[in-house]
GULUM-591921 format. One line per 8 residues: number of its first residue (from 1); their letters; for each residue x negated, y, z of N, C-alpha, C. Coordinates in nm, 4 decimals. Atoms other than C-alpha are relative to their C-alpha. Layout:
NUM = a = X:Y:Z:X:Y:Z:X:Y:Z; ...
# end
This chain:
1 = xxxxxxxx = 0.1182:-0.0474:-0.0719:-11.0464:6.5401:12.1485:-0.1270:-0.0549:-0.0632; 0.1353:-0.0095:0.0364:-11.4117:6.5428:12.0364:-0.0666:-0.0576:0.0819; 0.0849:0.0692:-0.1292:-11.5845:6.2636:12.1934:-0.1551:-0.0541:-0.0339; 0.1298:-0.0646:0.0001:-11.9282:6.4000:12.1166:-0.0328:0.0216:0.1667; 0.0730:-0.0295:-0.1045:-12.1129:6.3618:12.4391:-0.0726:0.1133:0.0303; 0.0679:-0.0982:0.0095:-12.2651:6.6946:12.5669:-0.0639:0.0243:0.1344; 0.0350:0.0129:-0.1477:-12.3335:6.5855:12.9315:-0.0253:-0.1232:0.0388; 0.0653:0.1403:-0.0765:-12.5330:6.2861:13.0733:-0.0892:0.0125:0.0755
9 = xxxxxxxx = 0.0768:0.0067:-0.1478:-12.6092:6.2414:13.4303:-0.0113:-0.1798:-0.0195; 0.0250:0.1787:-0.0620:-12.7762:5.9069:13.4990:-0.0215:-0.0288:0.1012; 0.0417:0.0668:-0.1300:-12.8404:5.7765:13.8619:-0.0760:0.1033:0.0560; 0.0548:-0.1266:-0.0102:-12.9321:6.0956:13.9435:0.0433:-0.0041:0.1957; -0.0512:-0.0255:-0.1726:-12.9943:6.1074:14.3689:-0.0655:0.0870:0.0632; 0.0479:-0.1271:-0.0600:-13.0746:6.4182:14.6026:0.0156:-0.0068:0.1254; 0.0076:0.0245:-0.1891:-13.1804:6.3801:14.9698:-0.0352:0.1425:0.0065; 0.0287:-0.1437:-0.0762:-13.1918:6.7653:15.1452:-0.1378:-0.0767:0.1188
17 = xxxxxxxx = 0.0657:0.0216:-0.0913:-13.4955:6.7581:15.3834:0.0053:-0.0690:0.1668; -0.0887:0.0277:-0.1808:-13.2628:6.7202:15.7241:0.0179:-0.1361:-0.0501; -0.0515:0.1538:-0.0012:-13.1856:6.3522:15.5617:0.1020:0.0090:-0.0629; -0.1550:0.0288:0.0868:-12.8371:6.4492:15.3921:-0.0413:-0.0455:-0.1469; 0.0054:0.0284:0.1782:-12.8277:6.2505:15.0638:0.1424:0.0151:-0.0200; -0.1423:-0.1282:0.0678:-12.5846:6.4847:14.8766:0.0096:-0.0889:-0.1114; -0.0438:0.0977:0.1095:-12.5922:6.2409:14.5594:-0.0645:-0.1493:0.0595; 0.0534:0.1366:-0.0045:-12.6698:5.8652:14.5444:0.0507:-0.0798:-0.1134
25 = xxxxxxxx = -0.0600:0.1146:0.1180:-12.6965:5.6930:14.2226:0.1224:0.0207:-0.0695; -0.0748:-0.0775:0.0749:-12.4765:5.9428:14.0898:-0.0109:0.0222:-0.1822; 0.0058:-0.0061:0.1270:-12.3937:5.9375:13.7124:0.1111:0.0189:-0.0521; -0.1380:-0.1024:0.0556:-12.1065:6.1069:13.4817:-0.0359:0.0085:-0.1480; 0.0479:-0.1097:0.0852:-12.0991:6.2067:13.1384:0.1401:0.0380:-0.0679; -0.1294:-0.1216:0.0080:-11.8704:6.5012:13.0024:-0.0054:0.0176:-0.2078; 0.0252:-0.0741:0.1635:-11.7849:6.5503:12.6245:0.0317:0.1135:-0.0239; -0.0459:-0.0860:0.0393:-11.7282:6.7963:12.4313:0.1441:0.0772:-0.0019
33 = xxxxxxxx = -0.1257:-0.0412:-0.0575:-11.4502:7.0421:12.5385:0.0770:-0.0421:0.0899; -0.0957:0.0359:-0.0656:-11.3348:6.8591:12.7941:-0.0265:0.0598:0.1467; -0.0153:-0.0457:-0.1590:-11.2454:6.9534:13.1524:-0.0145:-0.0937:0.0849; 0.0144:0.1090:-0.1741:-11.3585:6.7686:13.4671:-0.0250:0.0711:0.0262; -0.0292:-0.0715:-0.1385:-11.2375:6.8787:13.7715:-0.0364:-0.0855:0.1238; 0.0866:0.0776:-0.0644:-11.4487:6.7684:14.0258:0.0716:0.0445:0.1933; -0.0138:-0.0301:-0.1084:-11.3044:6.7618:14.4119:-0.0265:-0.1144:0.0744; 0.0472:0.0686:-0.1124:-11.3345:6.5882:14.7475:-0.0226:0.0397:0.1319
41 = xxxxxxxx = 0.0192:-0.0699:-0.1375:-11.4217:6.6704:15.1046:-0.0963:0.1086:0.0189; 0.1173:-0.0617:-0.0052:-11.6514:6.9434:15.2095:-0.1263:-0.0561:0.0264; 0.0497:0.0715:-0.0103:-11.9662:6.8297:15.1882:-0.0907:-0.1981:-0.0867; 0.0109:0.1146:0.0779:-11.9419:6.5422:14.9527:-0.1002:-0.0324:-0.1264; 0.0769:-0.0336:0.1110:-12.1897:6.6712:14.7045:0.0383:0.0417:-0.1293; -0.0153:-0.0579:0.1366:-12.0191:6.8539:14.4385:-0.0354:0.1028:-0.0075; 0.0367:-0.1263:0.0509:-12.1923:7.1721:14.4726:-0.1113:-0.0421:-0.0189; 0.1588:0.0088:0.0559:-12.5337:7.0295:14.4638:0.0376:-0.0791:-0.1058
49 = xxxxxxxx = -0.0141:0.0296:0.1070:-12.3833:6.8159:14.1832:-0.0321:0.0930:-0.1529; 0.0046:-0.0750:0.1068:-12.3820:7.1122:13.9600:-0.0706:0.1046:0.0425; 0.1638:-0.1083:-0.0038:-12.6812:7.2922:14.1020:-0.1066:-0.0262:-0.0349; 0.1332:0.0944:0.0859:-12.8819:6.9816:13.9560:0.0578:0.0227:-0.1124; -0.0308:-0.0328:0.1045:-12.7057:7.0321:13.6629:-0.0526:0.1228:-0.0539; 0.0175:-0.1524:0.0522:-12.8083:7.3693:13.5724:-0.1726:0.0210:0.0192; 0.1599:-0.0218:-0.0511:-13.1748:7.3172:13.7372:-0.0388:0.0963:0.1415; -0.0048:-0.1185:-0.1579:-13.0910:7.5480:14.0561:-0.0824:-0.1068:0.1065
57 = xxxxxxxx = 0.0625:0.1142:-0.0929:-13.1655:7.2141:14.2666:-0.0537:-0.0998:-0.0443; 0.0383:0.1061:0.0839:-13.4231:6.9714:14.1892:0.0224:-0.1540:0.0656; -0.0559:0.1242:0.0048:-13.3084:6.6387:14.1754:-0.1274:-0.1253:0.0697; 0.1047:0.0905:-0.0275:-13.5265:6.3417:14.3437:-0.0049:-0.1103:-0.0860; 0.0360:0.1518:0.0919:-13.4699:6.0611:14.0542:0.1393:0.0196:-0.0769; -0.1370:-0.0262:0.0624:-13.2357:6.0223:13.7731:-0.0348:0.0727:-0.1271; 0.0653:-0.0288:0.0522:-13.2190:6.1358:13.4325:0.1675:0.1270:-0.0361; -0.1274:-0.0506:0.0333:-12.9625:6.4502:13.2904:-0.0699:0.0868:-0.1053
65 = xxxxxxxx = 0.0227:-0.0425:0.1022:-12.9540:6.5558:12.9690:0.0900:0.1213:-0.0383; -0.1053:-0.0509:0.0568:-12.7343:6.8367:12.8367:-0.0099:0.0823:-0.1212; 0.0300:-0.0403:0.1138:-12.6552:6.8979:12.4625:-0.1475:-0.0603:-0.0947; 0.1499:0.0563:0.0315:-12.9706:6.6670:12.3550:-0.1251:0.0850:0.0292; 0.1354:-0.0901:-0.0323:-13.2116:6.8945:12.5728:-0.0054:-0.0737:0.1138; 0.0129:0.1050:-0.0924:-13.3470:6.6729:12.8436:-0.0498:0.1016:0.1450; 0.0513:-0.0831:-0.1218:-13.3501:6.8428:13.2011:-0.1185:-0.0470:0.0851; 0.1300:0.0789:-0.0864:-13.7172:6.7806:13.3061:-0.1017:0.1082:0.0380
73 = xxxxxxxx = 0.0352:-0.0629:-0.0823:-13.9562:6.9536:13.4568:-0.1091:0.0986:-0.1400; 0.0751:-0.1142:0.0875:-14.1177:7.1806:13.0954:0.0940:0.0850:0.0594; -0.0758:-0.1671:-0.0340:-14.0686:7.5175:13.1932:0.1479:0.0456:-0.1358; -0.0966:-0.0606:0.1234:-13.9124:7.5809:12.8170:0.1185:-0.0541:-0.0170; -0.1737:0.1067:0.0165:-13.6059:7.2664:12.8563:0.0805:0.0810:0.1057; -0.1166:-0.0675:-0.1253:-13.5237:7.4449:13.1871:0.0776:0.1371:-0.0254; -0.0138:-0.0862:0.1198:-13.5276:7.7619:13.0021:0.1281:0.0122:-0.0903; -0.0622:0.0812:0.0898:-13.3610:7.6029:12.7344:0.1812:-0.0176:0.0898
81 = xxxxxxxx = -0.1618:0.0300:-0.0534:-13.0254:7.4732:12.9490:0.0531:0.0942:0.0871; -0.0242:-0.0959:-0.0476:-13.0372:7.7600:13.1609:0.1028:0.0923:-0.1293; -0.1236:-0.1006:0.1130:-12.8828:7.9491:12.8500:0.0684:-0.0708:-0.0664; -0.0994:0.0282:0.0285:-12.6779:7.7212:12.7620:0.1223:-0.0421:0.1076; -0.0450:0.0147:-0.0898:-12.5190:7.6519:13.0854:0.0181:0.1138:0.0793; -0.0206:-0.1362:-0.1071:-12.3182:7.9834:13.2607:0.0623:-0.1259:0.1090; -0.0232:0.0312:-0.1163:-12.2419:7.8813:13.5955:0.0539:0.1361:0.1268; -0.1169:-0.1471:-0.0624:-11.9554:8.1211:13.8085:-0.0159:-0.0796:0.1548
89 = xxxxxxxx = 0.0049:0.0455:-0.1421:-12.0207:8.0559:14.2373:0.1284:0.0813:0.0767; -0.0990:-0.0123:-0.1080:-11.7932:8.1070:14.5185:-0.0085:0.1551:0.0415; 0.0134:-0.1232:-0.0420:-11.9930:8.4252:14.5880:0.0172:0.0760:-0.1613; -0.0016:-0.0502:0.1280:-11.9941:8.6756:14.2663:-0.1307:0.0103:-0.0010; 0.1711:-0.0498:0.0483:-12.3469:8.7671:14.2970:-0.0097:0.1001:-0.1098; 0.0481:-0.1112:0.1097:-12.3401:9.0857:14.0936:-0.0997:0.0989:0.0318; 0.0986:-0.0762:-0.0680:-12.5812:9.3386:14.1348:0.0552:0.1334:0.0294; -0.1381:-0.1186:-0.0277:-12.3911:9.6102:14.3452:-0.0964:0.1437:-0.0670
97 = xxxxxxxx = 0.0677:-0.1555:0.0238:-12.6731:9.9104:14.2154:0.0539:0.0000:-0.1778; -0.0322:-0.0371:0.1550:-12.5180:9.8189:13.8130:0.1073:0.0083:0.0017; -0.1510:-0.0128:0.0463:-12.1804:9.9032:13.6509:-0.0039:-0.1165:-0.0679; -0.0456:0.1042:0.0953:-11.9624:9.6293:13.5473:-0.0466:0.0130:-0.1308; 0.0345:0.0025:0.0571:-12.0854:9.7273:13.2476:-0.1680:-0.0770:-0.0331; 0.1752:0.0611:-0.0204:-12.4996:9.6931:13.3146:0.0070:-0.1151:0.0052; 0.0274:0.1425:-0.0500:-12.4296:9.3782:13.5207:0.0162:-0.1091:-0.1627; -0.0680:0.1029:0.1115:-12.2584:9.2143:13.1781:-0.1053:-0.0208:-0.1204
105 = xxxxxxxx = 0.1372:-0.0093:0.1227:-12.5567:9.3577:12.9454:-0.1026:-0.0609:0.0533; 0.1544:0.0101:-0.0108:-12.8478:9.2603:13.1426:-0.0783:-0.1145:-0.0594; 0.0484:0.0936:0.0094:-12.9184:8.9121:13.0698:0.0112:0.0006:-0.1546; 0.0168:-0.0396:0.0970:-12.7755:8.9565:12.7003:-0.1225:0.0432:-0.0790; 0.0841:-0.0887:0.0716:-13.0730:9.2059:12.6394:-0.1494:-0.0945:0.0591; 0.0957:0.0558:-0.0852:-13.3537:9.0343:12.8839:0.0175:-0.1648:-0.1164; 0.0173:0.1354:0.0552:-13.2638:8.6216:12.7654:0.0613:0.0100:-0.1561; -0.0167:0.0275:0.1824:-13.0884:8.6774:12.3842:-0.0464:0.0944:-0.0275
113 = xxxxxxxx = 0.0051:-0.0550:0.0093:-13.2452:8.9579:12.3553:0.0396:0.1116:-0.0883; -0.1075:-0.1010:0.0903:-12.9740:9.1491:12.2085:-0.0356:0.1604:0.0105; 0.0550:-0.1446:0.0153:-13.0262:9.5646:12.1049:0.1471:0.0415:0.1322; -0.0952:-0.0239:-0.0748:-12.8124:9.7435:12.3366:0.1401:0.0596:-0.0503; -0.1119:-0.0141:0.1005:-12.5181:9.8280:12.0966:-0.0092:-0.1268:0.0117; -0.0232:0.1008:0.0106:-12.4927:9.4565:12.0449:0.0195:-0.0452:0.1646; -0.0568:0.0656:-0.1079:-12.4407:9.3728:12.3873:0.0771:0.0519:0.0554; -0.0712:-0.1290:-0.0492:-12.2440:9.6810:12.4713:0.1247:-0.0911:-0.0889
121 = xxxxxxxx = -0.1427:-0.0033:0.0758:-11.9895:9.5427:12.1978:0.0596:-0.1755:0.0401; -0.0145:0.1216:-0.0439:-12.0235:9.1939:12.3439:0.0996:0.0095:0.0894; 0.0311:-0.0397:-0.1361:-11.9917:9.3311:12.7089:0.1930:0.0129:-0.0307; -0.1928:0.0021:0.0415:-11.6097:9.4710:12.5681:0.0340:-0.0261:0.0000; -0.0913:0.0659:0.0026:-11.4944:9.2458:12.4281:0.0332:-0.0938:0.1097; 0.0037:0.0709:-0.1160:-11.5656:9.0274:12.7177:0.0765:0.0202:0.0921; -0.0865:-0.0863:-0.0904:-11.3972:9.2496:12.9644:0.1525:0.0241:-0.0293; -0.1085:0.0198:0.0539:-11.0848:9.2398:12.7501:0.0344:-0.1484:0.0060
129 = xxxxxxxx = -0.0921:0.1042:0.0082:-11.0633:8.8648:12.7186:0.0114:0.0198:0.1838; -0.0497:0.0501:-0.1092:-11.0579:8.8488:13.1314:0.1096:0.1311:0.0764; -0.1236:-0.1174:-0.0452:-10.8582:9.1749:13.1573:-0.0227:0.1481:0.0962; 0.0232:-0.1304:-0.0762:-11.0202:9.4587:13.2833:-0.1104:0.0613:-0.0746; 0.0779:-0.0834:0.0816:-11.1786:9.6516:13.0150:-0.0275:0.1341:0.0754; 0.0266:-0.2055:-0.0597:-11.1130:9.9909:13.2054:-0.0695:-0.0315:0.0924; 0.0552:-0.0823:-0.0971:-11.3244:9.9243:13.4526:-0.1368:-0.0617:-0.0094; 0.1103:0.0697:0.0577:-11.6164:9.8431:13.2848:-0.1272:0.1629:0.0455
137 = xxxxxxxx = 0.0667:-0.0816:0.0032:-11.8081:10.1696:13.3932:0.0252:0.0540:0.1913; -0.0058:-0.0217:-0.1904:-11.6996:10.1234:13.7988:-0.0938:-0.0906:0.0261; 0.0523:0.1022:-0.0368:-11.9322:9.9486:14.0091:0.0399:-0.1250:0.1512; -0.0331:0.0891:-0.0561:-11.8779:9.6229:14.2098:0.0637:0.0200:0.1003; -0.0918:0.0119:-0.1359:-11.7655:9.7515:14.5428:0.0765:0.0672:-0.0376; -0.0976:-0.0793:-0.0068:-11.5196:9.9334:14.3727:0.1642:-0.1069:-0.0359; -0.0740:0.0855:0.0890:-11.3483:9.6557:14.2485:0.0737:-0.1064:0.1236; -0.0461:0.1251:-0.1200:-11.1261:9.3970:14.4070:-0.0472:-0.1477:-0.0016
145 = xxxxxxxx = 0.0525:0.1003:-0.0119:-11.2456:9.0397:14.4862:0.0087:-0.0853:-0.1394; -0.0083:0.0508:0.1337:-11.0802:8.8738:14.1947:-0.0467:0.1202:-0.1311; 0.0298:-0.1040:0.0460:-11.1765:9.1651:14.0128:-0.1620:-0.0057:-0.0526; 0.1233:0.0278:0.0093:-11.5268:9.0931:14.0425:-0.0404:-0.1404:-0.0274; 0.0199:0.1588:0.0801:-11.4993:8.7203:13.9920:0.0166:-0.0106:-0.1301; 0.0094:-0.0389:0.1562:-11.3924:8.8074:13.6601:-0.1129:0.0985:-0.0437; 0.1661:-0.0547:0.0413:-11.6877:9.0039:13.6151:-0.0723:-0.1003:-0.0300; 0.1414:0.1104:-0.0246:-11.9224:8.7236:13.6981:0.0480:-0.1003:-0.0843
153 = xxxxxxxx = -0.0401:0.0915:0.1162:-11.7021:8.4750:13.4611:-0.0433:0.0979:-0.1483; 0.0218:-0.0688:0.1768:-11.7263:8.7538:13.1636:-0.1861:0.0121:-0.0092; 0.1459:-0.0237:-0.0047:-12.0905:8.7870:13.2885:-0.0601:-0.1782:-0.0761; 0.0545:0.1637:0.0161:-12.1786:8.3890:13.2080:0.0575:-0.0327:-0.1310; -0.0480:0.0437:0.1080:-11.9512:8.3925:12.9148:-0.0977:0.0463:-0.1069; 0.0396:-0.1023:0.1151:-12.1967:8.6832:12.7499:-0.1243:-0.0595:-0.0814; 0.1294:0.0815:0.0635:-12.4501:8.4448:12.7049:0.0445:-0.1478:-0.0895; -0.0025:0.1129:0.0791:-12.2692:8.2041:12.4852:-0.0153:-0.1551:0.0530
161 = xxxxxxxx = 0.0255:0.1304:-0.0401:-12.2816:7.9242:12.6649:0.0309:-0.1557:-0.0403; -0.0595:0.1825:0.0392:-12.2124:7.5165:12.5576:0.1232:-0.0184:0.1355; -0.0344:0.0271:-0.1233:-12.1172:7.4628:12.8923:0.0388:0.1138:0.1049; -0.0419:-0.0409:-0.1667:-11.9276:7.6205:13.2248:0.0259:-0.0569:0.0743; -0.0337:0.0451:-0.1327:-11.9361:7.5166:13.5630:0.0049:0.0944:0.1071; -0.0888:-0.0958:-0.0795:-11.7119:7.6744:13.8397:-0.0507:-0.0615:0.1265; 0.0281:0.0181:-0.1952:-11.8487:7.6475:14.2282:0.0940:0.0345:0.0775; -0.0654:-0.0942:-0.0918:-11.5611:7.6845:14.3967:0.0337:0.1362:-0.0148
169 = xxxxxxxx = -0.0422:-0.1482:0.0288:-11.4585:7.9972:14.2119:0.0622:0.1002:0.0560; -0.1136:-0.0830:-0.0200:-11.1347:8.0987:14.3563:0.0019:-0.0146:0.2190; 0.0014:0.0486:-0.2039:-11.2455:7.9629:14.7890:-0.0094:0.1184:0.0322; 0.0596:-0.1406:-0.0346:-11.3842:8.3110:14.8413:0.1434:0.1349:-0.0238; -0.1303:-0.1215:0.0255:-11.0281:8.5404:14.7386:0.1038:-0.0610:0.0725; -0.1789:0.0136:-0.0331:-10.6945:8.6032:14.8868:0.0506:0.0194:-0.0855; -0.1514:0.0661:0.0283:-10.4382:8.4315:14.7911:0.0599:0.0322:-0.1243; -0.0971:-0.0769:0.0945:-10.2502:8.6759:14.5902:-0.1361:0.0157:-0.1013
177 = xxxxxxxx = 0.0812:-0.0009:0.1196:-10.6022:8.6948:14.3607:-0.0634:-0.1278:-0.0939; 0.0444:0.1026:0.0315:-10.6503:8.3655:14.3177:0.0452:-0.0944:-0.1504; -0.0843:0.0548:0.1329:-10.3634:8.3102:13.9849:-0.1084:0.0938:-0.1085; 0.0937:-0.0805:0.1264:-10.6028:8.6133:13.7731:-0.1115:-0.0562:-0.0299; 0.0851:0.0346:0.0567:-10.8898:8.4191:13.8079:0.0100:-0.1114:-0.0989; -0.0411:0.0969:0.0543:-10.7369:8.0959:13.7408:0.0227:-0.0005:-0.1183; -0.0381:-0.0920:0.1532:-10.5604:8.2699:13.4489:-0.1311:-0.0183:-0.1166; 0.1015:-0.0342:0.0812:-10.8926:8.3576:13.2866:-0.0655:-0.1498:-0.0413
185 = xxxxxxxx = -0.0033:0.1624:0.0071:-11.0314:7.9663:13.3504:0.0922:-0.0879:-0.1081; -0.0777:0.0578:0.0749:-10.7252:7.8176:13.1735:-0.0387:0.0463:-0.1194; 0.0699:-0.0827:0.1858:-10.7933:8.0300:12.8487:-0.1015:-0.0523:-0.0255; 0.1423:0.0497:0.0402:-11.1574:7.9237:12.8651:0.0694:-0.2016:-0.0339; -0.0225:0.1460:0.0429:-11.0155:7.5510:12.8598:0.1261:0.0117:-0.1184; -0.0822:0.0067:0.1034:-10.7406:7.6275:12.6148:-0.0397:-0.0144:-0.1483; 0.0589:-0.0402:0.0759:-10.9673:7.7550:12.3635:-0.1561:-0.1061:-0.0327; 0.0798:0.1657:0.0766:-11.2002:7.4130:12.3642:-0.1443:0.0261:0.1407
193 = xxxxxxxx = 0.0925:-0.0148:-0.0127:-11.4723:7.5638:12.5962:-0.0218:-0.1437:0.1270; 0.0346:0.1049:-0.0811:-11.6677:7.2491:12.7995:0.0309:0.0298:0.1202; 0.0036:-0.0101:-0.1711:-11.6077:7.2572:13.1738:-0.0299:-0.0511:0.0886; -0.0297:0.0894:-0.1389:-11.6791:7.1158:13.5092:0.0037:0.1018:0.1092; -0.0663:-0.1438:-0.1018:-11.4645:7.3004:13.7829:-0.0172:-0.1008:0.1160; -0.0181:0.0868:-0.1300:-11.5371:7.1682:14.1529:0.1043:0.1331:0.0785; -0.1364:-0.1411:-0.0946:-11.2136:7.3361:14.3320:0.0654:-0.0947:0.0814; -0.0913:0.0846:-0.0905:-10.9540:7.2681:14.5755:0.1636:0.0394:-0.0555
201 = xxxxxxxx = -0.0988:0.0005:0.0665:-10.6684:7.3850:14.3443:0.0260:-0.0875:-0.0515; -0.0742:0.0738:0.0319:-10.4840:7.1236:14.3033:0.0817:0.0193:-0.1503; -0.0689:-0.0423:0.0900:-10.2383:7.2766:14.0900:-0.0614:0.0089:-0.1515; 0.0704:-0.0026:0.1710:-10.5111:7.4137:13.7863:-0.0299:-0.1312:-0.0145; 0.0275:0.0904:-0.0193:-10.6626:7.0600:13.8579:0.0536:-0.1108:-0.0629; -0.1165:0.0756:0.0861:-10.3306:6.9058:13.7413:0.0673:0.0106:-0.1579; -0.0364:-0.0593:0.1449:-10.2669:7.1360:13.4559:-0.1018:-0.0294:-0.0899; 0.1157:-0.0402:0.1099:-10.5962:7.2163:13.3047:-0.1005:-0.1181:0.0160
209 = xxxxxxxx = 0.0849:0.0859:-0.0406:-10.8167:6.9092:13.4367:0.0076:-0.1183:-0.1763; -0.0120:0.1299:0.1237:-10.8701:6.5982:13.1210:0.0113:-0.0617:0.0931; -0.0007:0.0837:-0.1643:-11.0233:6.4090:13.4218:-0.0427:0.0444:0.0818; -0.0153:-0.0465:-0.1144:-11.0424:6.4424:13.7511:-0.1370:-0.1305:0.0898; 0.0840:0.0712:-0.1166:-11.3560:6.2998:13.9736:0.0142:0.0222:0.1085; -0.0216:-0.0656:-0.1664:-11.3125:6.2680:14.3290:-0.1147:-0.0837:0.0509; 0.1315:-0.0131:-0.0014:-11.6539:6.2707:14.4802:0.0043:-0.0555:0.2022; 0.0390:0.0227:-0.1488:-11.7434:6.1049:14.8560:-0.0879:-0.0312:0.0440
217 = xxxxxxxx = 0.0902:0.0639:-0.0310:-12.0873:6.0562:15.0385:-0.0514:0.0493:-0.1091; 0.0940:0.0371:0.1147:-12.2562:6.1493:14.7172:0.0273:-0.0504:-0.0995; -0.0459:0.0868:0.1267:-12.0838:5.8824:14.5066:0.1319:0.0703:-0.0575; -0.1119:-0.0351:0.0798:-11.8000:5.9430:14.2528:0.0428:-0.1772:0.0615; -0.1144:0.1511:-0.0728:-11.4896:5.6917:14.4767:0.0636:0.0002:-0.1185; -0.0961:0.0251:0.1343:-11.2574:5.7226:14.1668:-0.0288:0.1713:-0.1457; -0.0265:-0.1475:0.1099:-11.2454:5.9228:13.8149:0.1344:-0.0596:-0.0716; -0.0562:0.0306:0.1609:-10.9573:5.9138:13.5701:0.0920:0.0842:-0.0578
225 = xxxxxxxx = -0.1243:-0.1479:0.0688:-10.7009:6.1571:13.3521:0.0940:0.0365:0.1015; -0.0559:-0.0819:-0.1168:-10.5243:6.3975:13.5691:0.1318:-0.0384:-0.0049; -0.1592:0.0848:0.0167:-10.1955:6.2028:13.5217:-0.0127:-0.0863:0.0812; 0.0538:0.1434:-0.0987:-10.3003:5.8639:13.6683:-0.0152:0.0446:0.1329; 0.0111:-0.0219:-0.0978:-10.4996:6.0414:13.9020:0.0815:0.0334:0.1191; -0.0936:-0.0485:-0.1300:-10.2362:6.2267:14.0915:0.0928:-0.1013:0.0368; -0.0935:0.0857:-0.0230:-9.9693:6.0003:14.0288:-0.0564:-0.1258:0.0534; 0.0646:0.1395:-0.0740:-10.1577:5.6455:14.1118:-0.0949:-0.0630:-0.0112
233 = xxxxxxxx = 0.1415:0.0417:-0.0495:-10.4887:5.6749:14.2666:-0.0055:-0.1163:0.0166; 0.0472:0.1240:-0.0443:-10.6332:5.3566:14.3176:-0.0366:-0.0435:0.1263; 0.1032:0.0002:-0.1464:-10.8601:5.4067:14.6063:0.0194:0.0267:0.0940; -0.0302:-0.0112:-0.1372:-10.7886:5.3723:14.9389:-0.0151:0.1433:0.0872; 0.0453:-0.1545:-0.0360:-10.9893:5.7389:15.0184:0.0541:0.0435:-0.0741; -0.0239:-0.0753:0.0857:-10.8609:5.8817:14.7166:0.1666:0.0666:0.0351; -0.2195:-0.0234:-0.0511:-10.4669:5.8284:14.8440:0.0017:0.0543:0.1278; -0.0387:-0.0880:-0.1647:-10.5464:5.9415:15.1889:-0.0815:0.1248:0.0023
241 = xxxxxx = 0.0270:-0.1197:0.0320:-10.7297:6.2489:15.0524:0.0654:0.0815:-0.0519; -0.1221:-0.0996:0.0810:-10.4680:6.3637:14.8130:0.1034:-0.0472:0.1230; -0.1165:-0.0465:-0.1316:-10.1925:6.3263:15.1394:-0.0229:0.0569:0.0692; 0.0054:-0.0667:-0.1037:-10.3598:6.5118:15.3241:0.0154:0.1564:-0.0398; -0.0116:-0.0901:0.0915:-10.3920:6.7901:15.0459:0.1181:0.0635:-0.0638; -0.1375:-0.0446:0.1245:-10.0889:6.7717:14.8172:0.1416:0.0355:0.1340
# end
């Protein structure tokens, strides 16, 4: 493994207005190609973890860098990590008035500003690696849940990204759709791409995870390789979180 740093959170803390501090003196950093799988209780701060990451939520103190571009408050760094950072949510968020197709070109043509033949041939191939090329000319409500989550993964992939981070990807589908998305995920980590997945799949978690953070209050209670982890947590929360789970 390539232990080229491409992610550094420093003491990075986030109070919501109501008083919830969602981080505290939170800090991490992720190398190159590797997978952290980020879980914990609802609540614990791993979605605003990686909504400061990306610049969605601004952070109250703390410093995070990603890829030697420093996340601060120039319009052009935010800019800047915005396209290198796709980010896939719980919801799909596509735009139901475009075809799987449109939705996959838009940003392509708008942020790399690719010709539309060049993103059209992007857009393809894209739709082939997650497996639904044919229905690249239906639009969103035609599609089934996982169906459209793979959209919104081929949509984040089209921009080349350094980095992916997964919100809870697969919380939002039944059951029976929840192995196609997964599916598509694993490939992206097979193939070297960076990750941080906050899920409650256990299972990918175990397979596809390097390490595994388990996140409480804000703080990271334990991190370490998805071996250790499962087999022998340390932490008092960590062992009575995975029994209540596994």
């Amino acid at each position: 493994m390539n232990h080229e740093q491409i992610i550094t959170v420093a003491h990075v803390s986030k109070t919501f207005p109501n008083g919830v501090a969602a981080l505290q003196d939170f800090s991490l950093t992720v190398n190159r190609r590797e997978v952290v799988v980020v879980i914990g209780p609802s609540g614990s701060g791993k979605s605003t973890f990686l909504r400061c990451l990306n610049g969605l939520e601004e952070r109250d103190s703390g410093f995070i860098e990603i890829d030697g571009i420093p996340l601060d408050h120039h319009k052009k760094h935010r800019l800047e990590i915005r396209k290198e950072v796709g980010m896939v949510f719980q919801s799909f968020n596509l735009f139901p008035h475009l075809t799987v197709k449109q939705n996959i070109n838009l940003a392509q043509k708008l942020v790399r500003k690719k010709s539309e033949r060049e993103a059209v041939g992007m857009t393809m191939q894209l739709l082939e690696k997650v497996g639904i090329q044919e229905k690249a000319d239906s639009y969103p409500a035609q599609l089934s849940g996982g169906q459209q989550q793979r959209v919104a993964i081929a949509r984040a992939l089209a921009m080349m990204p350094k980095v992916m981070l997964f919100d809870e990807a697969t919380s939002a589908l039944d059951p029976e759709m929840i192995g196609e998305v997964l599916d598509v995920m694993k490939t992206l980590a097979r193939e070297g791409m960076t990750m941080i997945v906050v899920t409650h799949e256990m299972g990918f978690a175990r397979e596809v995870g390097d390490r595994i953070v388990f996140m409480e209050h804000g703080r990271i209670v334990e991190e370490a390789d998805a071996g250790q982890f499962f087999t022998a947590p340390k932490h008092e929360r960590t062992q009575a979180f995975l029994s209540q789970i596994l």
